[in-house]
PLY file of the C-alpha trace (Angstrom):
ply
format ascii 1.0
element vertex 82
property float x
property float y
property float z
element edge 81
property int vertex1
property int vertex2
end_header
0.00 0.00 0.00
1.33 3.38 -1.19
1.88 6.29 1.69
3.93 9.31 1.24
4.38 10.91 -2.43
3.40 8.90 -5.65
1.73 9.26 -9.17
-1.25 7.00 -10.15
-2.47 7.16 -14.02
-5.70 6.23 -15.23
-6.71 4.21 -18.99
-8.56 6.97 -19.74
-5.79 9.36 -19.78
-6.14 10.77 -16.37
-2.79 11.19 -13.32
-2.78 12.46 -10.03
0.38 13.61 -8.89
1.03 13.66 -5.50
0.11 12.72 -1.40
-1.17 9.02 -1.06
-2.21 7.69 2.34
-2.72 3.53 3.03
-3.05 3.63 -0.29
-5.32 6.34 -1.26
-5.00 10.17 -2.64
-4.81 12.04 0.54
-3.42 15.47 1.15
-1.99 17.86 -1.35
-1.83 17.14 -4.95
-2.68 17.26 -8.72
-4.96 15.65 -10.96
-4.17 16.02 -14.47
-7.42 14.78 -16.53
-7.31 13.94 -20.20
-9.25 16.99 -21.27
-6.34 19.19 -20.68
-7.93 20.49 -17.36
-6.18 20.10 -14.05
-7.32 20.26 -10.39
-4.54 21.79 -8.04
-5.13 21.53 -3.90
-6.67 19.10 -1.38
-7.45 16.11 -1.58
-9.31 12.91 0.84
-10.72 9.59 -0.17
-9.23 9.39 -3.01
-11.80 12.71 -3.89
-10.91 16.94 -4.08
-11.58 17.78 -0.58
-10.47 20.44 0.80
-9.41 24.04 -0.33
-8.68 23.86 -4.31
-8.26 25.86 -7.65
-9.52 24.06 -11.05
-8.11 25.13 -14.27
-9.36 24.83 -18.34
-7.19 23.50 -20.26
-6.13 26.77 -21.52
-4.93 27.69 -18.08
-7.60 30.36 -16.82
-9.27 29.52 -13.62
-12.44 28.22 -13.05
-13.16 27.99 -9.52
-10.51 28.44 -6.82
-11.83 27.90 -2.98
-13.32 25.05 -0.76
-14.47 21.04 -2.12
-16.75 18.88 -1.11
-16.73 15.33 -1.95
-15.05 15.98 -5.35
-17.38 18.79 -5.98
-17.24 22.87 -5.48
-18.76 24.61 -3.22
-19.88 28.30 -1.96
-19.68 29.78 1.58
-22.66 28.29 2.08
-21.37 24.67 1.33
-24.17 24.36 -1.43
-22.72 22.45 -4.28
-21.48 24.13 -7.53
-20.82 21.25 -9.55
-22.42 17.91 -10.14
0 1
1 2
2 3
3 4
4 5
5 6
6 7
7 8
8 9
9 10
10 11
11 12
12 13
13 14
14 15
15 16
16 17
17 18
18 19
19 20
20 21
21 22
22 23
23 24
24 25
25 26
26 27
27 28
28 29
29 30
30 31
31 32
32 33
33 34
34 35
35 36
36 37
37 38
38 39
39 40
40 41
41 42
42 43
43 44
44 45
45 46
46 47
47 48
48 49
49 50
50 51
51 52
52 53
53 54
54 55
55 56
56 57
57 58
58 59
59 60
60 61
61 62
62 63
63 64
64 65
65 66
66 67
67 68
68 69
69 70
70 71
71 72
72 73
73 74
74 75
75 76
76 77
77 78
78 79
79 80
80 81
């Protein structure tokens, strides 16, 4: 079982770079998907969790602040993604 730092790649194209714990992506890290986009912050359960900033694939920012279970959310922890 992977702890510490590590990189785990997907068939589809997908890699998360990164903190693994007993195995899973826990702590800080980055998730490279095959779109081009990238996810850059927290992460738990193998999931974005935490504080985070998602990019496009052309670099610009789409939503920077906190995650819940893999998806964004506002102050009010309603979710912004599906």
């Amino acid at each position: 079982t992977i702890s510490g730092r590590g990189v785990m790649t997907w068939p589809s194209g997908d890699r998360y770079e990164g903190d693994f714990s007993n195995g899973v992506m826990a702590g800080q890290g980055i998730r490279y998907f095959a779109n081009g986009d990238r996810y850059e912050g927290a992460f738990a359960n193998n999931t974005m969790e935490g504080e985070g900033r998602y990019y496009a694939a052309d670099g610009s920012i789409v939503y920077d602040g906190p995650w819940v279970q893999g998806c964004a959310v506002n102050s009010d922890d309603k979710r912004l993604t599906e």
